[in-house]
Structure formats: structure tokens, C-alpha cells
PDB file of N, H, CA, C and O in Angstrom:
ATOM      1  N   UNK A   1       5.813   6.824 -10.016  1.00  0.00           N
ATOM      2  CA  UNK A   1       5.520   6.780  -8.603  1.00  0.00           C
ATOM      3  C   UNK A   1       5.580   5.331  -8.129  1.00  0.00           C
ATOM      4  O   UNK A   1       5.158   4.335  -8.716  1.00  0.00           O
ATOM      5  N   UNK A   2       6.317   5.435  -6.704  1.00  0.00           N
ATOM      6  H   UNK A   2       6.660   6.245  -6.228  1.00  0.00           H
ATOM      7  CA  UNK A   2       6.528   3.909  -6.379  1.00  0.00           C
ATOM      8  C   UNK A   2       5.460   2.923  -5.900  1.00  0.00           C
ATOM      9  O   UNK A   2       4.936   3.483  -4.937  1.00  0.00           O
ATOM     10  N   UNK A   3       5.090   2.173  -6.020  1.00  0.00           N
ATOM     11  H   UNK A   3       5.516   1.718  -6.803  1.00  0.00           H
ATOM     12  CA  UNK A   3       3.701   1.787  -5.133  1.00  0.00           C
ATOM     13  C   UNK A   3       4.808   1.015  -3.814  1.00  0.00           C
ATOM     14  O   UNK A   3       5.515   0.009  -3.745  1.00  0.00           O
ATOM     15  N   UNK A   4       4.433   2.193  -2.879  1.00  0.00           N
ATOM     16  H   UNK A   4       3.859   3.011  -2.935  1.00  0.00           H
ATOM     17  CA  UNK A   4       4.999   1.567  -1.994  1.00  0.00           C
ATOM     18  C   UNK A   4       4.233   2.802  -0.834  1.00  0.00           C
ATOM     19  O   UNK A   4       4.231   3.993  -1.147  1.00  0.00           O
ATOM     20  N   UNK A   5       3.582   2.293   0.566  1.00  0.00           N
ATOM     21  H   UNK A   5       3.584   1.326   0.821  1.00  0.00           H
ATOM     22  CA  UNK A   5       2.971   2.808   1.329  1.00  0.00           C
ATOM     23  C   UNK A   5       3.501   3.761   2.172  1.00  0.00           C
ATOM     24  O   UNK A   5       4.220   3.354   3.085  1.00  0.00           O
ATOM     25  N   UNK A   6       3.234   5.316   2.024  1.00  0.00           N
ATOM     26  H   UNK A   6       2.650   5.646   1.283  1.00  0.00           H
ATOM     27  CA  UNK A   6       3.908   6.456   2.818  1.00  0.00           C
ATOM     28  C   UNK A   6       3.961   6.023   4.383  1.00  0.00           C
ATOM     29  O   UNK A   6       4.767   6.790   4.909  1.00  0.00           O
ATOM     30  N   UNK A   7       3.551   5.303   5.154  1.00  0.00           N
ATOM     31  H   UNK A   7       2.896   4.680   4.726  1.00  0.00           H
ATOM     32  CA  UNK A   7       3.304   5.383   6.473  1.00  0.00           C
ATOM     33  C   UNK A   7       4.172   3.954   6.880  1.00  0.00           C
ATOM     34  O   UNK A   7       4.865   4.093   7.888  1.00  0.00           O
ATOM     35  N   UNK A   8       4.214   2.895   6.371  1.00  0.00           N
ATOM     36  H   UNK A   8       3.651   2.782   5.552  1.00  0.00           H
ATOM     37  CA  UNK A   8       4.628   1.957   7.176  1.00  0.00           C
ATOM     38  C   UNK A   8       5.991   1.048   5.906  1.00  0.00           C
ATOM     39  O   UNK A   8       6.811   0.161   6.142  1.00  0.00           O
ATOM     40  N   UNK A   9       5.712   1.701   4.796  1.00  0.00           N
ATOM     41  H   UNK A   9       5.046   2.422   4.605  1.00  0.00           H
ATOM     42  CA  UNK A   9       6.503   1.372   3.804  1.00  0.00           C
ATOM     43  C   UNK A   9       6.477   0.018   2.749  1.00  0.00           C
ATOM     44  O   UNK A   9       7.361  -0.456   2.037  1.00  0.00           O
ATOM     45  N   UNK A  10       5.203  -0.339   2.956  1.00  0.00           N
ATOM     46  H   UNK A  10       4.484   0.047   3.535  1.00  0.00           H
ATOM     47  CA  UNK A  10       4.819  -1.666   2.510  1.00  0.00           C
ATOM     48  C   UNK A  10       5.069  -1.574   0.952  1.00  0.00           C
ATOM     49  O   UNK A  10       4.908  -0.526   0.326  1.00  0.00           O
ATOM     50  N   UNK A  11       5.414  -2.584   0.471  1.00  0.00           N
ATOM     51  H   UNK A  11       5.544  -3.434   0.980  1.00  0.00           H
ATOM     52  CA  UNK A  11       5.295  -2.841  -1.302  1.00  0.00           C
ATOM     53  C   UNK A  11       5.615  -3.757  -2.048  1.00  0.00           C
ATOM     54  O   UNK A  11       6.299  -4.472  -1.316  1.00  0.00           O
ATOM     55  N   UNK A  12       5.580  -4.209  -3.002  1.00  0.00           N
ATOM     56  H   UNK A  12       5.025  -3.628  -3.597  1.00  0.00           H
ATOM     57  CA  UNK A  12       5.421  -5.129  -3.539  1.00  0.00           C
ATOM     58  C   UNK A  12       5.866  -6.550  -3.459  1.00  0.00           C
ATOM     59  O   UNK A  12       6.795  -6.533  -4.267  1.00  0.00           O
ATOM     60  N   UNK A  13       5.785  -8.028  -2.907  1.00  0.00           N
ATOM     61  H   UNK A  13       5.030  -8.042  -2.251  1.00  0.00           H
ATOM     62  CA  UNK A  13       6.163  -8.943  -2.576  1.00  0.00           C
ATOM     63  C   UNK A  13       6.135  -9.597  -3.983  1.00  0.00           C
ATOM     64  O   UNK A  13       5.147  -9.545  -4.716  1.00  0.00           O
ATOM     65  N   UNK A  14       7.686 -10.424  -4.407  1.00  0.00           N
ATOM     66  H   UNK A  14       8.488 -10.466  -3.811  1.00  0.00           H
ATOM     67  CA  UNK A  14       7.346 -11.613  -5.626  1.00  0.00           C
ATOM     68  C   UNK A  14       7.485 -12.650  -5.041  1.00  0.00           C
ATOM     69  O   UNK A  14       8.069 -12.717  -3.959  1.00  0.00           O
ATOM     70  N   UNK A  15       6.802 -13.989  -5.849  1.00  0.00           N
ATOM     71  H   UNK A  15       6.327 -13.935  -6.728  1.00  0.00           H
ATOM     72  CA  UNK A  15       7.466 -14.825  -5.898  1.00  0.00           C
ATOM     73  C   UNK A  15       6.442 -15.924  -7.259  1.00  0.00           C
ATOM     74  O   UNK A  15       6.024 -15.531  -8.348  1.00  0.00           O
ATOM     75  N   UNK A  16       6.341 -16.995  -6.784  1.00  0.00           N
ATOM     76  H   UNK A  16       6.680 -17.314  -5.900  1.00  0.00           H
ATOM     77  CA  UNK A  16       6.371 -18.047  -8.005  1.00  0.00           C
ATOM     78  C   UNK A  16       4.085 -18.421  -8.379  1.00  0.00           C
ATOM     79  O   UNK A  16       3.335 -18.805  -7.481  1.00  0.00           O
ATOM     80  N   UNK A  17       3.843 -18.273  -9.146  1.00  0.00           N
ATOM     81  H   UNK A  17       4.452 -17.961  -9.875  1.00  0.00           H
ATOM     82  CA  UNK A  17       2.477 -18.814  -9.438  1.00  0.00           C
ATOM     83  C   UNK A  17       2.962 -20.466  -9.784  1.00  0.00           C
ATOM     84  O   UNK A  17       3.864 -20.922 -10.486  1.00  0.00           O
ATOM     85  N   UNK A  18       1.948 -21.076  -8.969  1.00  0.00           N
ATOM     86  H   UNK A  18       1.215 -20.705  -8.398  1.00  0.00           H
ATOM     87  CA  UNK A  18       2.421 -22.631  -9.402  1.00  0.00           C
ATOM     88  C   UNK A  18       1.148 -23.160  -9.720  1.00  0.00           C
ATOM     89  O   UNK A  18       0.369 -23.411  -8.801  1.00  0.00           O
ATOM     90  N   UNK A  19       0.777 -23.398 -11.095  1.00  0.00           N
ATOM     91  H   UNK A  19       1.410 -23.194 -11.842  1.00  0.00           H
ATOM     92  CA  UNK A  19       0.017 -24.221 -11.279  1.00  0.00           C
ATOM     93  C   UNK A  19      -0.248 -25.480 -11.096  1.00  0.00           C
ATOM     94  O   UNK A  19       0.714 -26.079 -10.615  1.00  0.00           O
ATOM     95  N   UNK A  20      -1.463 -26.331 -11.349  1.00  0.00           N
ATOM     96  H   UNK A  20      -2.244 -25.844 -11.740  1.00  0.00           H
ATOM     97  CA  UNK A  20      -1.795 -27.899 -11.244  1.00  0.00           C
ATOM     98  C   UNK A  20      -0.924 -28.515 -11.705  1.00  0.00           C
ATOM     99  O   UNK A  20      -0.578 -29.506 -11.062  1.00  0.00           O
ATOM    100  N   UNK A  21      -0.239 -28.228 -12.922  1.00  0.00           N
ATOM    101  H   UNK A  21      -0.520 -27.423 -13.445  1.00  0.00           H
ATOM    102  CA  UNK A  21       0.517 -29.139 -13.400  1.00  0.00           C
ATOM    103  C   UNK A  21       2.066 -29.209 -12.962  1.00  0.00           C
ATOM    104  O   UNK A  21       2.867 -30.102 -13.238  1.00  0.00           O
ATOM    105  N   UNK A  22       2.344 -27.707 -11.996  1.00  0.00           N
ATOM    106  H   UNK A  22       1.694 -26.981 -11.772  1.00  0.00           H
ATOM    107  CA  UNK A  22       3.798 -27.350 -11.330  1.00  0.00           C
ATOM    108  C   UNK A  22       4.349 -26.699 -12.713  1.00  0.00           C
ATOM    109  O   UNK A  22       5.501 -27.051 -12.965  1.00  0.00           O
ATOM    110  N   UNK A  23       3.953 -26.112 -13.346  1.00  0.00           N
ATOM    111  H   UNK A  23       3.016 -25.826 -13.140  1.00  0.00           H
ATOM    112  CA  UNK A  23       4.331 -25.053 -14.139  1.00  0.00           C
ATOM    113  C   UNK A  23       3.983 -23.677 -12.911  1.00  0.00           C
ATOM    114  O   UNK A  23       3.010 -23.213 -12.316  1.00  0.00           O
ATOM    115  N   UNK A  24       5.915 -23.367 -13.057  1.00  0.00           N
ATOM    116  H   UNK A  24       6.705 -23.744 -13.540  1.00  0.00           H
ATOM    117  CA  UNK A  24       6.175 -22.223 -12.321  1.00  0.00           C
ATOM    118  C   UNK A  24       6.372 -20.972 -13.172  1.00  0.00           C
ATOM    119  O   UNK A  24       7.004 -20.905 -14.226  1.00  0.00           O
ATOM    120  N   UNK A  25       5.651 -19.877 -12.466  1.00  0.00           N
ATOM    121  H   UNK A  25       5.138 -19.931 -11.609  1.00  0.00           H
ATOM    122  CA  UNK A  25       6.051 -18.326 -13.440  1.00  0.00           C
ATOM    123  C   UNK A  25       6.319 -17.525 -12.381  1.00  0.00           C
ATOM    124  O   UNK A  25       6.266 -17.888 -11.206  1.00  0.00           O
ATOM    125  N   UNK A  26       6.619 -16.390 -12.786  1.00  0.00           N
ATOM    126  H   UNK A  26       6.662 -16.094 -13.740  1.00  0.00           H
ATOM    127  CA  UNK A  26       6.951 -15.135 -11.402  1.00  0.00           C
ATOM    128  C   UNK A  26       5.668 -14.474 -11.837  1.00  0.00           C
ATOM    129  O   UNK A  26       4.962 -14.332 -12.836  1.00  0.00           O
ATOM    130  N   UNK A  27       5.743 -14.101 -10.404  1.00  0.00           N
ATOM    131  H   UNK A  27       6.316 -14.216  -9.592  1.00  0.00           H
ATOM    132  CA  UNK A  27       4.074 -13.077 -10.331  1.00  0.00           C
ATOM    133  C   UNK A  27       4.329 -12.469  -8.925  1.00  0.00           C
ATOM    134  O   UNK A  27       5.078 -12.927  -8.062  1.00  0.00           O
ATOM    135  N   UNK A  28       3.457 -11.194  -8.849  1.00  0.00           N
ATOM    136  H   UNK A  28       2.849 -10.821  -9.550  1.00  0.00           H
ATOM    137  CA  UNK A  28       4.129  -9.922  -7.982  1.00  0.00           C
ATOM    138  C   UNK A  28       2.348 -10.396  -7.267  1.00  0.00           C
ATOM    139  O   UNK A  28       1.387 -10.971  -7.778  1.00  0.00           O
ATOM    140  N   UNK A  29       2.610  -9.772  -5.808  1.00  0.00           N
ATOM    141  H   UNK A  29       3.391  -9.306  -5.392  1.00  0.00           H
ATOM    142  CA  UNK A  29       1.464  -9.418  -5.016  1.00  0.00           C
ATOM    143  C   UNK A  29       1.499  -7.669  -4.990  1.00  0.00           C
ATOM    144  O   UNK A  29       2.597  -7.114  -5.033  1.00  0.00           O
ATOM    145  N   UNK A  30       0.797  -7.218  -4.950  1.00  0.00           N
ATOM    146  H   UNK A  30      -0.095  -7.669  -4.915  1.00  0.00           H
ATOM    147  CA  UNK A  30       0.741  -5.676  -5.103  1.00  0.00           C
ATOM    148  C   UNK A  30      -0.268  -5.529  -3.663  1.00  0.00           C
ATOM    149  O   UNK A  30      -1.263  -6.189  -3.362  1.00  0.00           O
ATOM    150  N   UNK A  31       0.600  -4.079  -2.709  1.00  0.00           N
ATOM    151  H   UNK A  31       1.408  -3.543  -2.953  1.00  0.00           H
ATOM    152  CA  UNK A  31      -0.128  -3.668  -1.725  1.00  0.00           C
ATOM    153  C   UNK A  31      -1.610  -3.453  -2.415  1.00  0.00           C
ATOM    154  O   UNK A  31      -1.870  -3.426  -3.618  1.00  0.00           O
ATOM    155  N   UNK A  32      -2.576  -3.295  -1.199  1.00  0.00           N
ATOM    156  H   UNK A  32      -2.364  -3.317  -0.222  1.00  0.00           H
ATOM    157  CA  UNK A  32      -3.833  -2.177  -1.253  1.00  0.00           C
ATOM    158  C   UNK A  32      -3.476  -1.011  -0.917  1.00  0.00           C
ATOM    159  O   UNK A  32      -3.587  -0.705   0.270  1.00  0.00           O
ATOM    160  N   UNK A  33      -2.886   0.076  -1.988  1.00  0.00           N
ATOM    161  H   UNK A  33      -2.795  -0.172  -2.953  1.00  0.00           H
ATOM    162  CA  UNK A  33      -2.893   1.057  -1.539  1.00  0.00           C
ATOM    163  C   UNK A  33      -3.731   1.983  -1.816  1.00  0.00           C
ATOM    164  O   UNK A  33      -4.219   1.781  -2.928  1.00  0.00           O
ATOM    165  N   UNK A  34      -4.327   3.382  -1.066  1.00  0.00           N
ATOM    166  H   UNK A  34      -3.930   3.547  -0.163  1.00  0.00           H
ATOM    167  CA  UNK A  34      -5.129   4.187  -1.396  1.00  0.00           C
ATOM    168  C   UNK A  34      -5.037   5.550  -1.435  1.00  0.00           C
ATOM    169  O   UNK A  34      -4.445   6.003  -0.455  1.00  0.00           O
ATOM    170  N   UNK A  35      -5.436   6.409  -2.269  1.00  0.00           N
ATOM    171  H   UNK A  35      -5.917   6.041  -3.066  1.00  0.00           H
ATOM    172  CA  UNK A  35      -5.066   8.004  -2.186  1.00  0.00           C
ATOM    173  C   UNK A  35      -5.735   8.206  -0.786  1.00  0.00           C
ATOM    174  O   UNK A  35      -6.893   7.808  -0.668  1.00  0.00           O
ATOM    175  N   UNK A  36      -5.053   8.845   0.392  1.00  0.00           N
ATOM    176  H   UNK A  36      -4.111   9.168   0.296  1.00  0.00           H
ATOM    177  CA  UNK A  36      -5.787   9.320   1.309  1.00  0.00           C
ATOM    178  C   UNK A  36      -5.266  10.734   1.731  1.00  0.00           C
ATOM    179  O   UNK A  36      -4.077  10.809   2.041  1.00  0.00           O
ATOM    180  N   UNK A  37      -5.920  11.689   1.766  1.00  0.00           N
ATOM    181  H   UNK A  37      -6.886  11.628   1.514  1.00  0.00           H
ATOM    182  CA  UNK A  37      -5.770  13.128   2.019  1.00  0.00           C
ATOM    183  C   UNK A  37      -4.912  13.195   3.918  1.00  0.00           C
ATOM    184  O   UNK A  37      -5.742  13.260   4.826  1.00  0.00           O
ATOM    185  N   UNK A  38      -3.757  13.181   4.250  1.00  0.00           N
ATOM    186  H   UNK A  38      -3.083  13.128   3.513  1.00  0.00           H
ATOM    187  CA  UNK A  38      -3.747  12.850   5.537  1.00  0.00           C
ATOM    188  C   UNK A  38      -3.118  14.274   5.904  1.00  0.00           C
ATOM    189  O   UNK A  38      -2.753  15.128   5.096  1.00  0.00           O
ATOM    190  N   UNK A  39      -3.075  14.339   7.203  1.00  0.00           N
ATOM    191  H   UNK A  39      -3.371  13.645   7.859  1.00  0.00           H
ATOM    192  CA  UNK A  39      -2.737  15.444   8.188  1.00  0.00           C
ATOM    193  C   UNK A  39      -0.991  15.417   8.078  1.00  0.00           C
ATOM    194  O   UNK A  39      -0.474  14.594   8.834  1.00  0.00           O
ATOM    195  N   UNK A  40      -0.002  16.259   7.186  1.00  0.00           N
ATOM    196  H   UNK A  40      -0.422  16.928   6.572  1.00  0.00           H
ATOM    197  CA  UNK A  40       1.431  16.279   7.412  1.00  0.00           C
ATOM    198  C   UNK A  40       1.968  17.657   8.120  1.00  0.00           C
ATOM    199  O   UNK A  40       1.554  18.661   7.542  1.00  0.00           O
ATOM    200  N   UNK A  41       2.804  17.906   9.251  1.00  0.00           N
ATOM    201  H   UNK A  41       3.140  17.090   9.721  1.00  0.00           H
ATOM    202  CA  UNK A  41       3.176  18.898   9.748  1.00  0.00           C
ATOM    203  C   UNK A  41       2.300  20.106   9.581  1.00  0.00           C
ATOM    204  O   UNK A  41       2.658  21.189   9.118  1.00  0.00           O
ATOM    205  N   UNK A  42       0.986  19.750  10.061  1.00  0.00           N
ATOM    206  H   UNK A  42       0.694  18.870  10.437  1.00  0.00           H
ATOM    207  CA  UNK A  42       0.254  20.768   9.858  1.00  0.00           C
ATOM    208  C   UNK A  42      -0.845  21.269   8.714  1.00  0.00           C
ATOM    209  O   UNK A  42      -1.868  21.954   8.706  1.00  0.00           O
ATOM    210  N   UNK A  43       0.139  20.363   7.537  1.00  0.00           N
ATOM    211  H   UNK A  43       0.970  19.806   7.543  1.00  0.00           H
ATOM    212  CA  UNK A  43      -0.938  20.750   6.651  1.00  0.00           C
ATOM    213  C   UNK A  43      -1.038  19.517   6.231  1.00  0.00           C
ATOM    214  O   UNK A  43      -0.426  18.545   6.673  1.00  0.00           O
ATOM    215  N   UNK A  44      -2.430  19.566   4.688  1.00  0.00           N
ATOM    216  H   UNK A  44      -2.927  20.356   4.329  1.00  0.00           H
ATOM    217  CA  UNK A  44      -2.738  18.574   4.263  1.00  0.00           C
ATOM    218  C   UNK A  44      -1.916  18.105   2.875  1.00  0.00           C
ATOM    219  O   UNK A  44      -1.371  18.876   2.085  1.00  0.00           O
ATOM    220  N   UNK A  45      -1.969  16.608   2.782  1.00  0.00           N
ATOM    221  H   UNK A  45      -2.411  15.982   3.424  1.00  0.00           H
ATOM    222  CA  UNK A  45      -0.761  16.368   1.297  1.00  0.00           C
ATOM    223  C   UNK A  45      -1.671  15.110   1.320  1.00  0.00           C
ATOM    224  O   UNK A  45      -2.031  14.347   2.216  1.00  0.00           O
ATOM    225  N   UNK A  46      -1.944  15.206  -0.252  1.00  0.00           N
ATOM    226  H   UNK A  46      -1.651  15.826  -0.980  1.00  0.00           H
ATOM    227  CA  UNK A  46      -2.384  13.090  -0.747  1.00  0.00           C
ATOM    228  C   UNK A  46      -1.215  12.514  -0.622  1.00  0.00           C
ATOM    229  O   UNK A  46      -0.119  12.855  -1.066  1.00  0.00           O
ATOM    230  N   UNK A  47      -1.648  11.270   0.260  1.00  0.00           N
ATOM    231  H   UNK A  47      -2.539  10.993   0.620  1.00  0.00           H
ATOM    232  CA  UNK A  47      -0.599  10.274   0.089  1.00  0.00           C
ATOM    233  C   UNK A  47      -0.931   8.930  -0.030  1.00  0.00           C
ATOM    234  O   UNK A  47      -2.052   8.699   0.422  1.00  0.00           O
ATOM    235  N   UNK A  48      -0.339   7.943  -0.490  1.00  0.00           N
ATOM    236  H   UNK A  48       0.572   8.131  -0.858  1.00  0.00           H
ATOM    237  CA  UNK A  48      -0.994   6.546  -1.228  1.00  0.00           C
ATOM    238  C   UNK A  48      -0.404   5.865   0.391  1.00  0.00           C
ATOM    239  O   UNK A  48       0.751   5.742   0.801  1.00  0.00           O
ATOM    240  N   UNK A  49      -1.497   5.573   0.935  1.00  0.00           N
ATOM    241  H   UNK A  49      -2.435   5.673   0.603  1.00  0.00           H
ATOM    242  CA  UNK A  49      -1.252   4.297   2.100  1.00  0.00           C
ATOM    243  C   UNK A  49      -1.761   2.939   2.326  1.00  0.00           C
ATOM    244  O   UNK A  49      -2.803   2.784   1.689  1.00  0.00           O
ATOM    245  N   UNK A  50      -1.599   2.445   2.642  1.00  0.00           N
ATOM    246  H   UNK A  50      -0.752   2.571   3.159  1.00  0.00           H
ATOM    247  CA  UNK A  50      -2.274   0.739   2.695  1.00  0.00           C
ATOM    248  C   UNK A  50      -3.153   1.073   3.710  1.00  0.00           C
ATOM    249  O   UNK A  50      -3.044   1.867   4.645  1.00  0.00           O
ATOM    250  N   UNK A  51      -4.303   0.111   3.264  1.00  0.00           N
ATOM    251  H   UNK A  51      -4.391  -0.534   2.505  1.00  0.00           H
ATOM    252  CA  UNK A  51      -5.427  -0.533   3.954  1.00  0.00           C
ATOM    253  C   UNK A  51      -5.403  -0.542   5.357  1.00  0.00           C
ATOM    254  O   UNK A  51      -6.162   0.012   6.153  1.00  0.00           O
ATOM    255  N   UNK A  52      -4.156  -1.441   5.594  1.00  0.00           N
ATOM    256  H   UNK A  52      -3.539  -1.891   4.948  1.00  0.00           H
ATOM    257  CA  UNK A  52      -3.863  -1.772   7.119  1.00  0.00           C
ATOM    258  C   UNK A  52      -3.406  -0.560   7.825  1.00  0.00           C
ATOM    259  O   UNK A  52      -3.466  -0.576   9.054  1.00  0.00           O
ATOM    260  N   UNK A  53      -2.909   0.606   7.155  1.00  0.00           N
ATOM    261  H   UNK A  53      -2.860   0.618   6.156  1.00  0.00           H
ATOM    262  CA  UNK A  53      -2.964   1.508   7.539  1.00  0.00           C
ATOM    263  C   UNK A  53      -3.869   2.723   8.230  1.00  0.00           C
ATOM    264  O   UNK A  53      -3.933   3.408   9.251  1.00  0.00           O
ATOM    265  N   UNK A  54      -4.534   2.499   6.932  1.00  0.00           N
ATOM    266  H   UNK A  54      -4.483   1.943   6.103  1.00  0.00           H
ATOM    267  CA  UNK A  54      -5.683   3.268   7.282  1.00  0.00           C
ATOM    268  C   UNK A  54      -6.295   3.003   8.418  1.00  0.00           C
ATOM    269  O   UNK A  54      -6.522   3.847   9.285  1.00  0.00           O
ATOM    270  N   UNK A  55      -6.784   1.072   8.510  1.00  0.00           N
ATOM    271  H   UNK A  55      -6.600   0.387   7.805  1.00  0.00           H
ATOM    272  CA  UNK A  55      -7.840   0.492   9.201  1.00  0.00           C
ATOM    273  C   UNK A  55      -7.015   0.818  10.451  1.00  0.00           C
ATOM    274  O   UNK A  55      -7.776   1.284  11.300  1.00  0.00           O
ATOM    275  N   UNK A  56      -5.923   0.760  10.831  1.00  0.00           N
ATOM    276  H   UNK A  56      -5.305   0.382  10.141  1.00  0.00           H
ATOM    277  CA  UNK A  56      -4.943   0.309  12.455  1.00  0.00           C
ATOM    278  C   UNK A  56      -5.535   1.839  12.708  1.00  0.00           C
ATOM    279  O   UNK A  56      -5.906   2.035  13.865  1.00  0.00           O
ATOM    280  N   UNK A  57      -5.631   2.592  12.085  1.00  0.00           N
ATOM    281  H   UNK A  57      -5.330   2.434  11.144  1.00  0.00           H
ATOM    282  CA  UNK A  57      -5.537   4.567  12.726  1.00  0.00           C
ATOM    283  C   UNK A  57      -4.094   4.962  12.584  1.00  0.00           C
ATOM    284  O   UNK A  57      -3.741   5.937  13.247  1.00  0.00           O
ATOM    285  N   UNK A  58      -3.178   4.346  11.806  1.00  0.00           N
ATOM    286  H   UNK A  58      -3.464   3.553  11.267  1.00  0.00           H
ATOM    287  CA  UNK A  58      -1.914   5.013  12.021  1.00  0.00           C
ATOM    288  C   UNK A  58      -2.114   6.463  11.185  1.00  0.00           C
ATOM    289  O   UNK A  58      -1.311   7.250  11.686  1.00  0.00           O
ATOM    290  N   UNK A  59      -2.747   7.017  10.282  1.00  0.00           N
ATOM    291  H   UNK A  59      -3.399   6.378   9.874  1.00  0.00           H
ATOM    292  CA  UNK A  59      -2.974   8.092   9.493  1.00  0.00           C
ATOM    293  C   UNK A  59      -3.916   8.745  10.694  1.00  0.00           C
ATOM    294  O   UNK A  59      -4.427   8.140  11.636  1.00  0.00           O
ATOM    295  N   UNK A  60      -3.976   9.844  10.451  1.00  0.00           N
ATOM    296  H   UNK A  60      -3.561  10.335   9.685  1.00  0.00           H
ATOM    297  CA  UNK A  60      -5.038  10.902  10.619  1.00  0.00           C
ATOM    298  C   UNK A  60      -5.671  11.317   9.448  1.00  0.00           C
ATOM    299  O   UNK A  60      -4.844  11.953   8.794  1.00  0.00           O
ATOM    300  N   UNK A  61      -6.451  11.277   9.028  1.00  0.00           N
ATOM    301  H   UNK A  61      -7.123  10.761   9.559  1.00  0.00           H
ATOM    302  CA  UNK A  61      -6.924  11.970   7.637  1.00  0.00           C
ATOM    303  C   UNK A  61      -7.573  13.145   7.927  1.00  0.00           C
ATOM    304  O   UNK A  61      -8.062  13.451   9.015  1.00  0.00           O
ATOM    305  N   UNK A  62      -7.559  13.770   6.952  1.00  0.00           N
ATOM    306  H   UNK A  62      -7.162  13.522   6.069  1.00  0.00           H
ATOM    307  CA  UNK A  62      -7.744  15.484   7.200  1.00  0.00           C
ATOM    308  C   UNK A  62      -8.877  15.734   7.121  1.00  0.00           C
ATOM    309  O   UNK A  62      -9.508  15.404   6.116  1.00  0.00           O
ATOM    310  N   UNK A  63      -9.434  16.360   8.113  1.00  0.00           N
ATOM    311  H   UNK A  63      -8.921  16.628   8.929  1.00  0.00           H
ATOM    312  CA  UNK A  63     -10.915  17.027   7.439  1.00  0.00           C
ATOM    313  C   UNK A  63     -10.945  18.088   6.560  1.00  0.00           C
ATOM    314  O   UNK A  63     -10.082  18.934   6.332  1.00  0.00           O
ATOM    315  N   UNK A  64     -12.433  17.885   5.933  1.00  0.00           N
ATOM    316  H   UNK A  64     -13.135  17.197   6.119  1.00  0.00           H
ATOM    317  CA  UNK A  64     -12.360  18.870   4.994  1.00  0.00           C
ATOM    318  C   UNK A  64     -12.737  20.469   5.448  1.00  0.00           C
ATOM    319  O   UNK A  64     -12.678  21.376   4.618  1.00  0.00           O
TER     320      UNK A  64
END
């Protein structure tokens, strides 16, 4: 499964960790994503969305 956000499509950014001394490595930022139960065509489906997602209201989440 991709980590990548059902609603706005967010996912994974690389680039370089640079230490004190300028010793460079690759290193990934990883979304916040979260299982959230949301409202799809009617019915309900888990889907992994980001934070900013959630927080903006772009989801509806389903009641139980």
C-alpha cells in the first residue's frame, strides 16, 4: 500500500540530511497519514488521509 493521501494525494518528499560536519545522506519526509473511516458514494470505506486533511474538513467521516 502506497503511503500516499486518498483526498489530496500527498506523499512522500526526499531529499538530503546534512549534518554539522556537511556529511550528506538521503532521507525521506513521510506524510501524517491516518486510517479514517470516510463517507464514499454513499457508503463507508477506510481510507489513509493526511492530517491537513482531516483538520481543513475536506473528508466527511462517517458516523457510526
Amino acid at each position: 500500500m502506497a503511503r500516499v493521501c486518498a483526498i489530496c494525494g500527498k506523499g512522500p518528499r526526499f531529499g538530503h540530511q546534512i549534518s554539522h560536519a556537511h556529511n550528506v545522506s538521503q532521507r525521506v519526509w513521510q506524510p501524517n497519514l491516518q486510517s479514517v473511516r470516510i463517507e464514499v458514494k454513499g457508503g463507508r470505506r477506510r481510507r489513509r488521509v493526511c492530517t491537513r486533511c482531516i483538520r481543513s474538513g475536506a473528508v466527511a467521516k462517517a458516523v457510526s
